[in-house]
C-alpha positions in Angstrom: -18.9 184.2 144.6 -19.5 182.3 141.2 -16.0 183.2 140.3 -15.0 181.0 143.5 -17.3 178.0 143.1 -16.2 177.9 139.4 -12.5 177.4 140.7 -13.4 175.3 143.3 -15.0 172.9 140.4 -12.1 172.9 138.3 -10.1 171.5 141.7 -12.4 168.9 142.2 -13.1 167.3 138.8 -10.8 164.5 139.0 -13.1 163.7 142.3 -15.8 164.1 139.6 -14.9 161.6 137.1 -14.0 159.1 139.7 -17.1 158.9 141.3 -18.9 158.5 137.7 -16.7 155.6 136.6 -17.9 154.5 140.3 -21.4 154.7 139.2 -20.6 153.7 136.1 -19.3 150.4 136.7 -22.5 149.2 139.2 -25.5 150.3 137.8 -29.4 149.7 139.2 -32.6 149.4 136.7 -35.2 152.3 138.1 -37.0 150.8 141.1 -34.0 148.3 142.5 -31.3 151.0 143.2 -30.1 150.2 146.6 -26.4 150.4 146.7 -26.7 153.9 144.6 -28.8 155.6 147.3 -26.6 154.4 150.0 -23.2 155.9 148.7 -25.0 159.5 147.6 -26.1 159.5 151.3 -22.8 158.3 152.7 -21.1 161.0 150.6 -23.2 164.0 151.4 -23.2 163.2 155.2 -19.4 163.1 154.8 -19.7 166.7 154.1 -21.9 167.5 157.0 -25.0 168.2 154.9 -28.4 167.4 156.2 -29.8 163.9 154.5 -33.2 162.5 154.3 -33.4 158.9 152.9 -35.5 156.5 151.4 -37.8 159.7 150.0 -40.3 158.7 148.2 -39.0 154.9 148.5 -35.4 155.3 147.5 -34.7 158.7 146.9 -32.1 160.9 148.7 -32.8 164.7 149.7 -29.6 166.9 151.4 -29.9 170.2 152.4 -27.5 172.9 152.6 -28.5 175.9 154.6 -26.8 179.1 154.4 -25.6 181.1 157.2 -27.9 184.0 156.0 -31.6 183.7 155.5 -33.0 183.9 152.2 -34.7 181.6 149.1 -34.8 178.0 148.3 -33.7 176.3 145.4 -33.5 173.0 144.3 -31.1 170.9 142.0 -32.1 167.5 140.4 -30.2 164.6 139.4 -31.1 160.9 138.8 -29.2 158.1 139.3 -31.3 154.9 137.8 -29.2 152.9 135.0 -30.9 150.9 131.8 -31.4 147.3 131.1 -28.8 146.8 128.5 -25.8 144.7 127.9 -22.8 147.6 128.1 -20.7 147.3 124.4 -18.1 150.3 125.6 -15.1 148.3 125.8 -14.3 150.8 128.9 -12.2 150.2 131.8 -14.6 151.2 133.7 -17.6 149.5 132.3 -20.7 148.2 134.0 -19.8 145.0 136.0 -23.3 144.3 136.2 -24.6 141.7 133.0 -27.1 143.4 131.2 -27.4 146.6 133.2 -25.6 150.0 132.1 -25.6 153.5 132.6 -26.3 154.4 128.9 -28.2 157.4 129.5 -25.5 159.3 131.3 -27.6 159.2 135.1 -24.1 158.1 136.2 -22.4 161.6 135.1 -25.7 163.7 136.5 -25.0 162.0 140.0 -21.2 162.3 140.0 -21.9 166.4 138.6 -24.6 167.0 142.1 -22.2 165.3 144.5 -19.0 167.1 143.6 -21.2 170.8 143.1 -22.6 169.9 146.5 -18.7 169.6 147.7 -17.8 172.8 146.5 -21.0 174.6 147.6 -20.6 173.3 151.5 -17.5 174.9 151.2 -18.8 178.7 150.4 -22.0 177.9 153.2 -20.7 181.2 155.4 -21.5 184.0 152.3 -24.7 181.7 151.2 -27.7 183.5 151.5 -31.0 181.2 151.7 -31.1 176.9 151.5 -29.8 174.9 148.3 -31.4 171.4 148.4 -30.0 168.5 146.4 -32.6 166.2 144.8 -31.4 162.7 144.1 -34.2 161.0 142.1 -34.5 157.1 141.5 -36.3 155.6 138.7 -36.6 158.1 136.1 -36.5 155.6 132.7 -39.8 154.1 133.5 -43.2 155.5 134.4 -44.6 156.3 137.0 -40.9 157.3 138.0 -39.5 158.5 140.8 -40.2 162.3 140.7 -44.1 162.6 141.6 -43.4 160.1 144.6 -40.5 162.5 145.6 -42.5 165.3 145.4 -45.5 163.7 147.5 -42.9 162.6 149.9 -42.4 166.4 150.4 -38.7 167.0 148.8 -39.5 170.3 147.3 -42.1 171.6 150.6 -40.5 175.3 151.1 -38.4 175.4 147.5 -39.5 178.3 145.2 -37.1 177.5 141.7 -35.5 174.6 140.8 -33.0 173.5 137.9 -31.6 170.3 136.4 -29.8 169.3 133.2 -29.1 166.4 130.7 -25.8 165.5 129.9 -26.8 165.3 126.0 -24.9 163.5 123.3 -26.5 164.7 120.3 -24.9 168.8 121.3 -20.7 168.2 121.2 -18.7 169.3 124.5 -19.0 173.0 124.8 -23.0 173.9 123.2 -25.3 174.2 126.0 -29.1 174.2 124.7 -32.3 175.8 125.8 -35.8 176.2 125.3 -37.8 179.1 127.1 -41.3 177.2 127.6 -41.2 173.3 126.1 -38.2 171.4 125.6 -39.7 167.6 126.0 -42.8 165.6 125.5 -45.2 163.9 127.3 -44.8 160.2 126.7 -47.4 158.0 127.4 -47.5 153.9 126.4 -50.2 151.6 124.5 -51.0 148.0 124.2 -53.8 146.9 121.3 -54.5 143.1 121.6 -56.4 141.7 118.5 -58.6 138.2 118.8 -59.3 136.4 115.5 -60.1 133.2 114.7 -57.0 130.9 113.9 -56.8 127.7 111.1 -54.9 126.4 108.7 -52.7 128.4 106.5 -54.2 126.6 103.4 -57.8 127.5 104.3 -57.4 131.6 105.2 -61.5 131.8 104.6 -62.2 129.8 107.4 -60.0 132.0 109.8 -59.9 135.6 110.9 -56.5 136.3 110.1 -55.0 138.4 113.4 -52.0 139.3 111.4 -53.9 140.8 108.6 -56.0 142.5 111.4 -53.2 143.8 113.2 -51.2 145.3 109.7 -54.0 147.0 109.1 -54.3 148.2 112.3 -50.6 149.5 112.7 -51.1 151.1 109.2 -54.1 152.9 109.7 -52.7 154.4 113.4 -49.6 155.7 111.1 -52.3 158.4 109.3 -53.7 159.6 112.9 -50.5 162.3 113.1 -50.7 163.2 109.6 -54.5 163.2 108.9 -55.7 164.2 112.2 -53.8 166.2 114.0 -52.8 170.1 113.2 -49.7 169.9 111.5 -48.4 173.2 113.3 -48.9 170.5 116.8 -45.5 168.1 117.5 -46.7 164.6 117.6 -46.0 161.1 117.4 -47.6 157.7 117.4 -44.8 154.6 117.0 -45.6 151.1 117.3 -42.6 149.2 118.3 -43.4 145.9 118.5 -45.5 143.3 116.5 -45.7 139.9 118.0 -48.1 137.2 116.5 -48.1 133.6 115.1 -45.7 131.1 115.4 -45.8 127.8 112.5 -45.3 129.0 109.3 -48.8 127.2 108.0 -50.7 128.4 110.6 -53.2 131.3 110.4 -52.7 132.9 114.1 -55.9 134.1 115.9 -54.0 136.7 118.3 -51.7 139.8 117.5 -50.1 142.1 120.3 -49.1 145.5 119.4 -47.2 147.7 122.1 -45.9 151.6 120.8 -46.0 155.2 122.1 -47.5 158.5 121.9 -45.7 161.5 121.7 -47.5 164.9 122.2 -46.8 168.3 123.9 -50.5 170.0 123.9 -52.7 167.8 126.4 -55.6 168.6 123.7 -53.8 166.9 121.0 -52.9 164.2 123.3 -57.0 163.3 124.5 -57.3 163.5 120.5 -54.9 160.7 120.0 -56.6 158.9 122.5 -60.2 158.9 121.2 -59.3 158.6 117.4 -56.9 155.4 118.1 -59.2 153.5 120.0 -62.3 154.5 117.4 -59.9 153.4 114.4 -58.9 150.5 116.2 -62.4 149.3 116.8 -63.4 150.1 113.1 -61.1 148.0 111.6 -61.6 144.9 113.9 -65.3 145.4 113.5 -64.7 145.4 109.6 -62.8 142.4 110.0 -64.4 140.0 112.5 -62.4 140.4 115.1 -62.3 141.9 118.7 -59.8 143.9 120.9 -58.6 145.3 123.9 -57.1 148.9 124.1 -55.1 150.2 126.8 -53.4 153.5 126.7 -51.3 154.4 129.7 -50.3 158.3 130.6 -46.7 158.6 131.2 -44.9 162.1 131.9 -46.0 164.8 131.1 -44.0 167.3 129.1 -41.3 169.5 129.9 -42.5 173.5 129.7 -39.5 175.6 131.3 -40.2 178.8 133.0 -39.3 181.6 130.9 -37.8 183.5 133.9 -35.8 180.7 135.4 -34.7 180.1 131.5 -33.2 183.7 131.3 -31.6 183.4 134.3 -29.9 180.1 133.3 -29.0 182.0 130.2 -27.1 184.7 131.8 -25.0 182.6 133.9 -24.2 180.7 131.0 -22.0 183.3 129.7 -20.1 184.1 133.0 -17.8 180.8 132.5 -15.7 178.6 129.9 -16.4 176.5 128.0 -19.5 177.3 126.9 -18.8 178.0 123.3 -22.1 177.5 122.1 -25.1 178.9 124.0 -28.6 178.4 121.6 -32.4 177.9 121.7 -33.1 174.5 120.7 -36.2 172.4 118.9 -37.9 170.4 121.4 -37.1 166.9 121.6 -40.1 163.9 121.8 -37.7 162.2 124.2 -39.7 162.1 127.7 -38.7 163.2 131.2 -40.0 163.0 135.1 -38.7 166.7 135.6 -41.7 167.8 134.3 -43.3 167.1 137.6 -40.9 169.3 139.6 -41.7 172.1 137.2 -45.5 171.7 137.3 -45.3 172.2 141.5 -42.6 176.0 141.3 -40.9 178.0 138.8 -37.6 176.4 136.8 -36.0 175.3 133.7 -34.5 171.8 132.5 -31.6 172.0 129.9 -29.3 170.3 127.9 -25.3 170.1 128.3 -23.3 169.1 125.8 -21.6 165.9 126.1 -20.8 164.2 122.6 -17.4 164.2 120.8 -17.1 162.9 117.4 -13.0 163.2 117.3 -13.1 161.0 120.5 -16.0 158.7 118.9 -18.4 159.7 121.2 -21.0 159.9 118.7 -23.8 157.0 119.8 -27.2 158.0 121.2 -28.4 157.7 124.3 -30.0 154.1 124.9 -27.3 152.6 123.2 -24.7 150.1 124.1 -21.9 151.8 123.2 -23.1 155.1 124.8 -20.9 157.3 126.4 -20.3 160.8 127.4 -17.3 163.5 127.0 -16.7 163.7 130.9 -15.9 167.3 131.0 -19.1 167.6 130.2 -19.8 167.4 134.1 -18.0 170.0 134.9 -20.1 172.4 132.3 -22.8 171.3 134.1 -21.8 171.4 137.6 -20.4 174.9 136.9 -24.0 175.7 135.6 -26.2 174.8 137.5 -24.1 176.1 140.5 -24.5 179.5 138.6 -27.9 179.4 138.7 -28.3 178.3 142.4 -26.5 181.2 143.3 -27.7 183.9 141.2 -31.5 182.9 142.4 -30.5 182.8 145.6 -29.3 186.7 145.1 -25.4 186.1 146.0 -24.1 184.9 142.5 -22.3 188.1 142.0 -21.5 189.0 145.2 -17.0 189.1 145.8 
């Protein structure tokens, strides 16, 4: 039965890339998709496939039901674009000013659609119900997947599956992990009060600059100095806004970063020691603050059953060239929700290609991925779907 849906695939990639470029070209920021939701509906209903809207606010949720009774599974794809001007120089690039797909949601959407094409096709020898998760707003926290969930999308599902279309692993590698694979990523804000004056008379003035520096330099020693170094973890602060005249002493600073952490342990440690360091060097310095640290997603632990079983139909097509346990990445992702509620395993397809310059990250203007890359994908998690369900290698 693989053998079949593999073929089927093949048939229907061109259908695949057209819908991408599709996406591509009218991207939504997470928590404005409108048109999205209404053309994965339209699309799936087309193929007679049982559609719940507006799930969780605007997710979609179609359901294919075998002719035989048996398990549930569930597939996952997103479909929310970023906030950045599109630098691609593609035909098909986003029409939308300052809104593009660079994260490849486009290619995850186009890869469910066409593998749920080819699936409704093959619904006579299907033992048990495949449901196909179409999840808004994954960039930004709280995200679409816990309201999905709470909405009911996986009531009844006992496995589910998703994957990445990943430009740092070239067309053809396919990468794993067997328990975590991403990391929680939460979100802080530190706002320092001094006292402002005149550049020429700094020891009149508490200096929120020199307040803030310290701060930022001291947070930098938390990972290194607090934290076992066996434990993955990250503290950034991205951005540093304060003052404004060049002779002015500035009596605010804003600082705004990100914690990165797998073991929920190391993560409450963060959370004390930044706010007592924080405090410790305002206090030193005359100054006050306000803290506030923000939880995102939690991190991405795969179920070592569902990871084997993605494994093994990894090997039962082309082109996997490269199948290989992976280093977690400190990259965040909603999936983590889905796995925390059944069994299942999120992994990473291979979709850069340096001899066709697609070599730039994701979150980037210029990023893009190798398109056949869907089809690896579809092909996968298709696989998977239908060895859980038990028919996979049924004729």
């Amino acid at each position: 039965m693989q053998e079949a849906l593999f073929k089927k695939l093949e048939s229907l990639y061109p259908e695949m890339v057209e819908l991408r470029r599709d996406f591509h070209a009218e991207p939504e920021l997470a928590f404005e998709e409108e048109i999205t939701p209404r053309k994965i509906a339209s699309y799936l209903q087309n193929l007679g496939i049982d559609v719940r809207t507006q799930v969780g606010g605007r997710g979609v949720v179609g359901t294919i039901k075998g002719k035989k009774p048996g398990k549930t599974v569930a597939l996952r794809a997103d479909f929310d674009a970023l906030p950045i001007q599109e630098e691609t120089g593609l035909p098909f690039a986003s029409k939308i000013p300052g809104k593009m797909h660079a994260c490849g949601h486009d290619g995850h959407t186009a890869t469910l659609l066409v593998l749920a094409k080819a699936l409704v096709a093959m619904r006579d020898e299907l033992e048990g119900t495949i449901v196909l998760i179409h999840q808004f707003a994954e960039e930004f926290a709280p995200g679409g997947a816990i309201a999905m969930i709470e909405d009911g999308c996986l009531d009844g599902v006992d496995a589910i599956f998703g994957t990445h279309l990943w430009s740092p692993l070239p067309y053809g590698e396919v990468g794993y992990s067997y328990d975590r694979l991403m990391a929680a990523s939460d979100r802080f804000e530190v706002n320092i009060q001094g006292k402002g004056g005149h550049g020429a008379l700094p020891h009149e003035t508490v200096d929120a600059v020199m307040v803030g520096s310290s701060v930022a330099m001291m947070l930098q020693q938390l990972v290194s100095r607090n934290v076992n170094p066996l434990e993955p973890a990250v503290v950034t602060i991205a951005s540093f806004h304060a003052g404004g005249a060049f002779n002015v002493i500035s009596d605010t600073a804003k600082l705004e970063g990100t914690v990165r952490t797998f073991s929920e342990s190391v993560q409450n440690q963060l959370i004390v020691r930044m706010e007592e360091t924080i405090k410790g060097v305002c206090e030193a310095s005359g100054a006050t603050y306000s803290f506030t640290y923000t939880k995102g997603y939690p991190a991405v632990v795969n179920d070592r059953k569902m990871t084997e079983l993605l494994m093994k139909t990894a090997k039962l097509f082309h082109p996997v060239e490269k199948l290989h346990e992976i280093e977690p990445v400190m990259g965040g992702e909603d999936f983590s929700y889905y796995l925390q509620r059944v069994p299942g395993a999120f992994f990473f397809t291979g979709a850069g290609n340096e001899e066709k310059g697609i070599v730039y990250p994701h979150h980037h203007p210029k990023f893009d991925i190798d398109e056949r890359a869907m089809l690896v994908a579809a092909k996968h998690l298709g696989a998977a779907a239908l060895s859980f369900l038990g028919t996979g290698d049924k004729k």
